[in-house]
Every structure is written in structure tokens, then in C-alpha cells.
C-alpha positions as CSV (number, residue, x, y, z in Angstrom):
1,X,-55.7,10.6,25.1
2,X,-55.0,11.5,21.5
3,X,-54.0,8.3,20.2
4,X,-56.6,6.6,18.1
5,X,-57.0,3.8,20.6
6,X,-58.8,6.4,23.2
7,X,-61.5,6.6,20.6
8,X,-63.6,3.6,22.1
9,X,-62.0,3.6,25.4
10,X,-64.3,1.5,27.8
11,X,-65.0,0.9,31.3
12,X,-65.9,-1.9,33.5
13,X,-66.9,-1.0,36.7
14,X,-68.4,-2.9,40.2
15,X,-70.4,-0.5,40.8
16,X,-70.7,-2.6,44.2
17,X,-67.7,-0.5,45.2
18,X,-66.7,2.1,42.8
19,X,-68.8,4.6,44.4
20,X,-68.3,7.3,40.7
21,X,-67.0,9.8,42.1
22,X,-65.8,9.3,45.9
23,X,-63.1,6.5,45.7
24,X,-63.0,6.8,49.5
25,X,-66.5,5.0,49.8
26,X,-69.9,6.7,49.5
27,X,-71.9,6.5,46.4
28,X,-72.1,9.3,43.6
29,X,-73.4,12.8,44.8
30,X,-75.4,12.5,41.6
31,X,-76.7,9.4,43.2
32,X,-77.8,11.0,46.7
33,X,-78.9,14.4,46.0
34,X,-81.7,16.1,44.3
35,X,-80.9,18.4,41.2
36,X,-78.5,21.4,41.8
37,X,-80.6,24.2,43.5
38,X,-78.5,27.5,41.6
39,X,-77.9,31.2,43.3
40,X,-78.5,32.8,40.2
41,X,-75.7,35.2,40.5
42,X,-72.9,36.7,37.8
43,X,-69.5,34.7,37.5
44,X,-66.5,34.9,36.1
45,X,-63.5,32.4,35.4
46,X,-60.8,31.6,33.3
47,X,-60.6,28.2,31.0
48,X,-57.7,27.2,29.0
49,X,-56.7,30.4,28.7
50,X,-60.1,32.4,27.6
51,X,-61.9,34.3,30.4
52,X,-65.3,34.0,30.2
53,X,-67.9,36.5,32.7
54,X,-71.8,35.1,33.0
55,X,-74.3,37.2,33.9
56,X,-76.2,34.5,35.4
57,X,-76.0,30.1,35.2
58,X,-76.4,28.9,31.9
59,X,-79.5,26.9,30.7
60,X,-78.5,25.1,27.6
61,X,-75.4,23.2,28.0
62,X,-74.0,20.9,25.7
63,X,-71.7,18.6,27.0
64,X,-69.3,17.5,23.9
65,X,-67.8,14.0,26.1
66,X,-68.8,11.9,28.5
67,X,-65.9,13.1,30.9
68,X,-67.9,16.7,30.8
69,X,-70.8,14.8,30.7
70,X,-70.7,13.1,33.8
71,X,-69.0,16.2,35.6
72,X,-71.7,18.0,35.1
73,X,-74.3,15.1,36.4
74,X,-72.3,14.7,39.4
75,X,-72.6,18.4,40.3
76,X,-76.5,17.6,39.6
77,X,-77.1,20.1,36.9
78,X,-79.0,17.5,34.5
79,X,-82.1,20.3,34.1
80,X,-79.5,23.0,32.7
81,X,-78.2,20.8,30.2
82,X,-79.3,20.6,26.4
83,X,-77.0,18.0,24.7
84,X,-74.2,15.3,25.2
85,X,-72.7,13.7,23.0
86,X,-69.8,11.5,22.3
87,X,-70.5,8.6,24.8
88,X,-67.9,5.6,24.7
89,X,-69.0,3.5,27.7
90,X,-72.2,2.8,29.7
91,X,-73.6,5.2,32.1
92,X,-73.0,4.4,35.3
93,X,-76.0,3.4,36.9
94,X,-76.0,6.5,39.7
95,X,-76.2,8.6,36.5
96,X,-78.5,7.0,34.6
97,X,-82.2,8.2,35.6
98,X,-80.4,12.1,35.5
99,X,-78.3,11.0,32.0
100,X,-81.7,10.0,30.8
101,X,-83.0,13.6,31.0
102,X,-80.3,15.1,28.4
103,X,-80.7,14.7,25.1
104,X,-78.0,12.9,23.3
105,X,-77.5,15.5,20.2
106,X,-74.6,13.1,18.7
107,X,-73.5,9.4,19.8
108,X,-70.1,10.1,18.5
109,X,-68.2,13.2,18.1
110,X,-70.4,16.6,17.0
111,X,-70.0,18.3,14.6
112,X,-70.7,22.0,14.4
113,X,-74.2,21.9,12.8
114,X,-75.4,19.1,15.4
115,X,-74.3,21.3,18.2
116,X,-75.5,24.8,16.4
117,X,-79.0,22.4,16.5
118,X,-79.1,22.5,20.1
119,X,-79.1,26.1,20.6
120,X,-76.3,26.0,22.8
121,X,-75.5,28.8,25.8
122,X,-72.6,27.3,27.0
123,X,-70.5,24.1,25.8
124,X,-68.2,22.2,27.6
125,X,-65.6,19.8,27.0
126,X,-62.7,17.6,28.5
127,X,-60.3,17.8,25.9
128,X,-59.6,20.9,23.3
129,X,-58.9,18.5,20.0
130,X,-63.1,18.7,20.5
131,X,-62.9,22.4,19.2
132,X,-61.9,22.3,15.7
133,X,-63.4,23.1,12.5
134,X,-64.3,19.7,11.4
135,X,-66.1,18.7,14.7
136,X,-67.7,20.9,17.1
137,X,-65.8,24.5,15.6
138,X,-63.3,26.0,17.3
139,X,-63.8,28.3,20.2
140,X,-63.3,31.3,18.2
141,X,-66.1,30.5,16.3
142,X,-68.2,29.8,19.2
143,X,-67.1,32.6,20.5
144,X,-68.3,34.7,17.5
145,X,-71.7,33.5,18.0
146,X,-71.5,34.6,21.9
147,X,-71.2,30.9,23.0
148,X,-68.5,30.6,25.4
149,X,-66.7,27.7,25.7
150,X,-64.8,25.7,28.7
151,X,-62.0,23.0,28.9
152,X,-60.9,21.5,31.1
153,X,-57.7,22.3,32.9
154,X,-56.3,19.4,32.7
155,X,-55.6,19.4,28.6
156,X,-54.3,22.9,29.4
157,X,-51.6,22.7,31.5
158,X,-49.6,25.5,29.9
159,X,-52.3,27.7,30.9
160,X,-52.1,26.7,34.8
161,X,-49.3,27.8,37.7
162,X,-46.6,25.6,37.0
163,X,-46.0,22.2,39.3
164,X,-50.0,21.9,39.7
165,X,-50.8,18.3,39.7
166,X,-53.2,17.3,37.3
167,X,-55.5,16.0,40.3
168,X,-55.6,19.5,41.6
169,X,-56.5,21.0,37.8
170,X,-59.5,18.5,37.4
171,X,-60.8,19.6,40.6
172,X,-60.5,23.6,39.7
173,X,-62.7,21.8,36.5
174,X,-65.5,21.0,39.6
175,X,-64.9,24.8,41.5
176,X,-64.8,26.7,37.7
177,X,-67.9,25.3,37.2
178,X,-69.5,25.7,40.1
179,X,-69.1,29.3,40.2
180,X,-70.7,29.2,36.2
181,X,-73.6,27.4,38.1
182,X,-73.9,28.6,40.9
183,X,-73.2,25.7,42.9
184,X,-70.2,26.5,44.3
185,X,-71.2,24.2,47.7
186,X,-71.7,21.7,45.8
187,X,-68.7,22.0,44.0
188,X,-66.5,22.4,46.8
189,X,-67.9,18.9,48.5
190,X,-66.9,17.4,45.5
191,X,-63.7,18.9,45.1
192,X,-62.7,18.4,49.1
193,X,-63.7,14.7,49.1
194,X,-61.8,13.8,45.9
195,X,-59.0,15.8,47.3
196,X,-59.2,13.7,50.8
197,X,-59.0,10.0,48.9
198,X,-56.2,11.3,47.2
199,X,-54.5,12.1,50.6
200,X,-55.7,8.8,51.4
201,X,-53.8,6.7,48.8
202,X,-50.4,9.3,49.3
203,X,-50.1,7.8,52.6
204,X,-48.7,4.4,50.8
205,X,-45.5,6.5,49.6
206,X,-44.0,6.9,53.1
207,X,-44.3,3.3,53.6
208,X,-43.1,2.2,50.5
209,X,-39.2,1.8,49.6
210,X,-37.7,4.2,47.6
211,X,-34.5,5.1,45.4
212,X,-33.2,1.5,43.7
213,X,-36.0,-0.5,45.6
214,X,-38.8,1.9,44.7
215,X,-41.2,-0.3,42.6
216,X,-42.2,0.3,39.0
217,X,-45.0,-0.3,37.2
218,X,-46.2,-0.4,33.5
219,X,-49.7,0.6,32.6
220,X,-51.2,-2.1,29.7
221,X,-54.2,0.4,28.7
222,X,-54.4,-1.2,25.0
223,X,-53.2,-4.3,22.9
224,X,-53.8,-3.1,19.1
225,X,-53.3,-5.1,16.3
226,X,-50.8,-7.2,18.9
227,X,-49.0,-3.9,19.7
228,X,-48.8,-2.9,23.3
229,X,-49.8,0.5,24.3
230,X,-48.9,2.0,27.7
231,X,-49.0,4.8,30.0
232,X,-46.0,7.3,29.1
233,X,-45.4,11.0,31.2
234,X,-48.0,12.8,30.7
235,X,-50.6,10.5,31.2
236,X,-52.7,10.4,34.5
237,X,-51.0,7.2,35.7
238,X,-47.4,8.8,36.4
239,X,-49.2,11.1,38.9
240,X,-51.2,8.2,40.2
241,X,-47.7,6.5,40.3
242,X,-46.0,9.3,42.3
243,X,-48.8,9.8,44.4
244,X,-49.1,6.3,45.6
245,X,-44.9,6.0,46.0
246,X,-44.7,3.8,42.5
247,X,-42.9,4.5,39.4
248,X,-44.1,4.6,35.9
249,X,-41.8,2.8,33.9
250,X,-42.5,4.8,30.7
251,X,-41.8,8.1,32.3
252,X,-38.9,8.9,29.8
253,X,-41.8,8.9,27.1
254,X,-43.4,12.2,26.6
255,X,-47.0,10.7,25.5
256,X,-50.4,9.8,27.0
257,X,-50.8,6.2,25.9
258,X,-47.7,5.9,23.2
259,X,-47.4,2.5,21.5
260,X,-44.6,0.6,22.7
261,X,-43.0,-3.0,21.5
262,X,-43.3,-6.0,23.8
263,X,-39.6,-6.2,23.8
264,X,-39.2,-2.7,24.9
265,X,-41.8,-3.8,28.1
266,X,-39.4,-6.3,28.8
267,X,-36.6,-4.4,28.9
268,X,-38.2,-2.4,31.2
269,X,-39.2,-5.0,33.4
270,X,-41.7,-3.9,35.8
271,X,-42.1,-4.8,39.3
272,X,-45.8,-4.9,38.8
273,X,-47.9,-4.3,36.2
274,X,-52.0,-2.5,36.3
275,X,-54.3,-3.6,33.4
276,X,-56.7,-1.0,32.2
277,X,-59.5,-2.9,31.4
278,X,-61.8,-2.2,27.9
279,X,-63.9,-4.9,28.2
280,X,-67.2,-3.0,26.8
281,X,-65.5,-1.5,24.1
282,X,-65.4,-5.5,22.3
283,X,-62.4,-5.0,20.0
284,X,-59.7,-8.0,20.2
285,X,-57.4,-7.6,22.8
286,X,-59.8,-5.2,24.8
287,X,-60.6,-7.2,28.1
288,X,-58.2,-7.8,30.8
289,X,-58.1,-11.7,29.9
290,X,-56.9,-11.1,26.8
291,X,-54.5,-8.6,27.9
292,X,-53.2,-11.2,30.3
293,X,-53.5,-14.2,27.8
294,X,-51.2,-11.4,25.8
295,X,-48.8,-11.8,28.3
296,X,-48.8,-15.2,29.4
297,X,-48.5,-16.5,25.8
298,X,-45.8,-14.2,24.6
299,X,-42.5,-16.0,24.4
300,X,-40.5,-12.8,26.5
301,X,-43.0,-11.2,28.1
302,X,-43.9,-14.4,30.1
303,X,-40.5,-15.0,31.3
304,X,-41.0,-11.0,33.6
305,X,-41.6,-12.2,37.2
306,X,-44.2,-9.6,37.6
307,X,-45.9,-11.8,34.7
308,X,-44.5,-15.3,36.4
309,X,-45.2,-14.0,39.9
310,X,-49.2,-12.9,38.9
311,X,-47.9,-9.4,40.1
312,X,-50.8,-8.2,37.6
313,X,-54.2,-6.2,38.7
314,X,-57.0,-4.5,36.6
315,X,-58.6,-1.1,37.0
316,X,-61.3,0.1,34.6
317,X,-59.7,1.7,31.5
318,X,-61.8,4.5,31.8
319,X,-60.5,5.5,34.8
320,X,-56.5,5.8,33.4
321,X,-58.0,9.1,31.9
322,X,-58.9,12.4,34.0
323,X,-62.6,12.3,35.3
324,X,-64.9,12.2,37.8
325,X,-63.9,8.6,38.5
326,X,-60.4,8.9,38.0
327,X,-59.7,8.9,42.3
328,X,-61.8,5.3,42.0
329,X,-58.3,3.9,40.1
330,X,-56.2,5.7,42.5
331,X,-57.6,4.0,45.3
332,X,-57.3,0.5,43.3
333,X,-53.5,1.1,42.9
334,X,-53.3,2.4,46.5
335,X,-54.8,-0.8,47.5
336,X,-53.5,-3.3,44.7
337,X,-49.8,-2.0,45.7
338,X,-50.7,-3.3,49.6
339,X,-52.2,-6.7,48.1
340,X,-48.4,-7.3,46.4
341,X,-46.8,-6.3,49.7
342,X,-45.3,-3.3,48.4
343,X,-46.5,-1.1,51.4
344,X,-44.3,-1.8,54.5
């Protein structure tokens, strides 16, 4: 998200049953398995446009988010990392004794001497506003200095075959890099189990009315300064919306997380409505009470049945964004849309 309220986005998780990266149940690969056993052998692949050939895994990889971050711990390759930076939530805590083995070169965003510090041999990142002079460099520069660079395919969908979902791009994020590693296998469990849960919470669209009655929905990711900011087209949550047999009530808005007026979520009038929860990040308006007391108190928004009805659920905020986790909301939705009786 490139809207300055994804700067300190947050997450609150139950780990109890988010299970990281399999939303279908199971805990976090990183959780279960050892370290990432590589075959050593030469790769090739293409990211975001920039082919990039390896003549054997990379040793020293700096992670410049905690999306990359925790895409690389989940494909267990902790001991070929060199630096993460850029962490806005707590590590979950099947990441934690393998997160404690990176060093953390930067707590916010790096910049291009932090990185340079670490001696890079490969950096990776989820977004490409991360490559630019005035933070990491851009990845011509890095390029210069024969340090190739990856991001992921989901901030590049101009580079991909058109009509791929953005599901499918983050999980040729988990096969791309497994082929850089080595881990392909690995990869590829990853990659099919994801793909299953998302199988899992597409069979709610054939039991869920369509046309006029199809229900809409309207994503509350932030309140800033009392200003309402939602889920628009390109975010994640329209495909999670399609997927699940929903519509995202912003879908005429050609943004992430555009800031909206109250008024205009009114007009929209959702059937239902899915809180992102920011409760770690602390700022006013931030946790899914307040978001709700945001509602409840305002003198239109509390007059929506969805708001009069408690048609409202949460989802970590964290989660709205493309990740490892991301299938974790999905299944939420899935699920929260049964709860409301919108799956016949």
C-alpha cells in the first residue's frame, strides 16, 4: 500500500488458529521443519521485469520488508539471510527463534549505505517504491554493483500474463524463489497448499446470490485523523471479494487503501462490512474497537444496517496486504460471510 497509512500497518493475530501461512489449518512450515536443505544448482528467473541467472543459491540476503522477510522464513532459509529490515508488526511466534537468527540491518526503511553494510548477494523486496535512490537505491544501481534484485510479482502486474490473479503472482513469489534457493520442493508445498485454501474459500461463490442480491462489502483498513480509509480495486480485498462471491464496494476506485468520506461509505451502503485490525501499531483509531466505536457514534454511518445489524467482523490488518498470511484473511471472510448467512 502506498498511502502513508501502510507505513505502520499492524497485525493482531490468534496465533491459536492462524496457522502463518496455511489458512487451511496446520501451523507455519517455518514452524515444523528444519532449515532449507539447498541443491546447489544454477537458476534463472525473471522479477518485475529484470532476468536475473545464479550460478548457485545466494548466501547473503537482505530482506528490505517484513513481507520478504517472512517469505523467506517460511521457505526456511534463515542461514542464507544477512539483513531485514523494515519490520512494522511483531514476529509471529512460528518465526521467531529463525527471525532471531537475521540481523536486523535497519528497523525502518534502508537506506543504501545500511544495506551496502551488509555486504549484500542478493536483496529482496515486496514492493518496488523500496528501490529508489533515497532508500535502498534503485535496482540499476544494485545492479551496477552485481547485486541482483527481486520483487515481488505482485507490485508488478504489468510485467505478468494478463488476467493472473494476484493470489497466483504471490505464489510464483514462493516458486521464483525457490528455484534462486534451491528449494523448489519446498516451494512448491507452499505454493500448492496456499493455492488449495484458496480453492477452499471459492467454494462460498456458488452458494452465494449473485447479480442485485450479490452482497457487498467495504474494507475499514484505517481511520486517520477521523478520515475513513478503505479497500479500492487494486487492493488484495477485491480479489478476496471475488473469490469468496462478495463485492468490494470501492471497486470503481483505482487505489490500494484510497481515503474516502464517511458520507461516501454511506452512500455505498454495504451489506457487510470486514475491519482490518491495527491494533499493535497504537495510533488513534487503530484497533477494531475504535474503528467500530467510529461507526457506532457517527451520526450516518450508524443509521447502515450492516452497522445496526452488527454485520461487522475483524481480520488482522496485516493480512489486507499480499503475504505469506494473506490466505489466513481469506479464510476469515470465507467463514465470516457463512457466520452472516450469506452462504446458502
Amino acid at each position: 500500500m502506498r498511502h502513508p497509512a501502510r507505513l505502520g500497518i499492524a497485525l493482531t493475530i490468534a496465533l491459536a488458529t492462524a496457522g502463518c501461512s496455511t489458512a487451511a489449518g496446520g501451523g507455519s512450515q517455518a514452524d515444523n521443519e528444519p532449515a532449507a536443505q539447498l541443491s546447489g544448482k544454477a537458476a534463472s528467473v525473471t522479477s518485475c521485469g529484470r532476468q536475473m541467472s545464479f550460478a548457485a543459491p545466494p548466501k547473503r540476503t537482505v530482506a528490505l520488508d517484513q513481507t520478504s522477510t517472512e517469505t523467506l522464513l517460511e521457505l526456511g532459509l534463515q542461514d542464507r539471510m544477512a539483513g531485514t529490515a523494515n519490520l512494522k508488526t511483531k514476529i509471529p511466534s512460528p518465526y521467531e527463534a529463525a527471525y532471531a537468527k537475521v540481523p536486523v540491518i535497519a528497523p525502518k526503511i534502508a537506506t543504501g549505505e545500511q544495506l551496502r553494510a551488509a555486504t549484500p548477494d542478493f536483496v529482496v523486496a515486496g514492493s518496488t517504491d523500496l528501490f529508489t535512490k533515497d532508500r535502498a537505491g534503485t535496482r540499476e544501481e544494485l545492479d551496477a554493483l552485481k547485486v541482483p534484485t527481486f520483487v515481488s510479482a505482485v507490485d508488478c502486474p504489468q510485467q505478468n500474463p494478463a488476467g493472473t490473479t494476484p493470489f497466483e503472482l504471490l505464489f510464483s513469489d514462493y516458486e521464483n524463489l525457490g528455484k534462486v534457493f534451491g528449494t523448489e520442493e519446498r516451494a512448491g508445498k507452499l505454493a500448492a497448499e496456499q493455492r488449495a485454501a484458496v480453492a477452499k474459500a471459492g467454494q462460498n461463490a456458488a452458494k452465494v446470490a449473485q447479480g442485485a442480491d450479490q452482497p457487498t462489502v467495504v474494507y475499514l483498513y484505517s481511520v486517520f485523523n477521523g478520515m475513513p480509509y478503505v479497500a479500492g480495486r487494486t487492493g488484495l480485498p477485491s480479489e478476496m471479494s471475488r473469490i469468496v462471491g462478495a463485492k468490494n464496494a470501492f471497486d470503481d476506485v483505482n487505489e490500494d487503501w484510497p481515503e474516502v468520506s464517511w458520507e461516501e461509505v454511506a452512500k455505498r451502503d454495504p451489506d457487510f462490512i470486514v475491519i482490518g485490525d491495527l491494533s499493535e501499531r497504537g495510533r488513534p483509531g487503530d484497533s477494531a474497537a475504535e474503528k467500530r466505536a467510529a461507526m457506532t457514534e457517527h451520526p450516518v454511518i450508524s443509521k447502515l444496517a450492516a452497522v445496526r445489524n452488527n454485520k461487522i467482523f475483524e481480520v488482522p490488518g496485516i493480512e489486507l496486504d499480499p503475504s505469506v498470511r494473506s490466505v489466513h484473511a481469506l479464510g476469515l471472510l470465507a467463514d465470516g460471510m457463512k457466520d452472516l448467512g450469506y452462504v446458502r
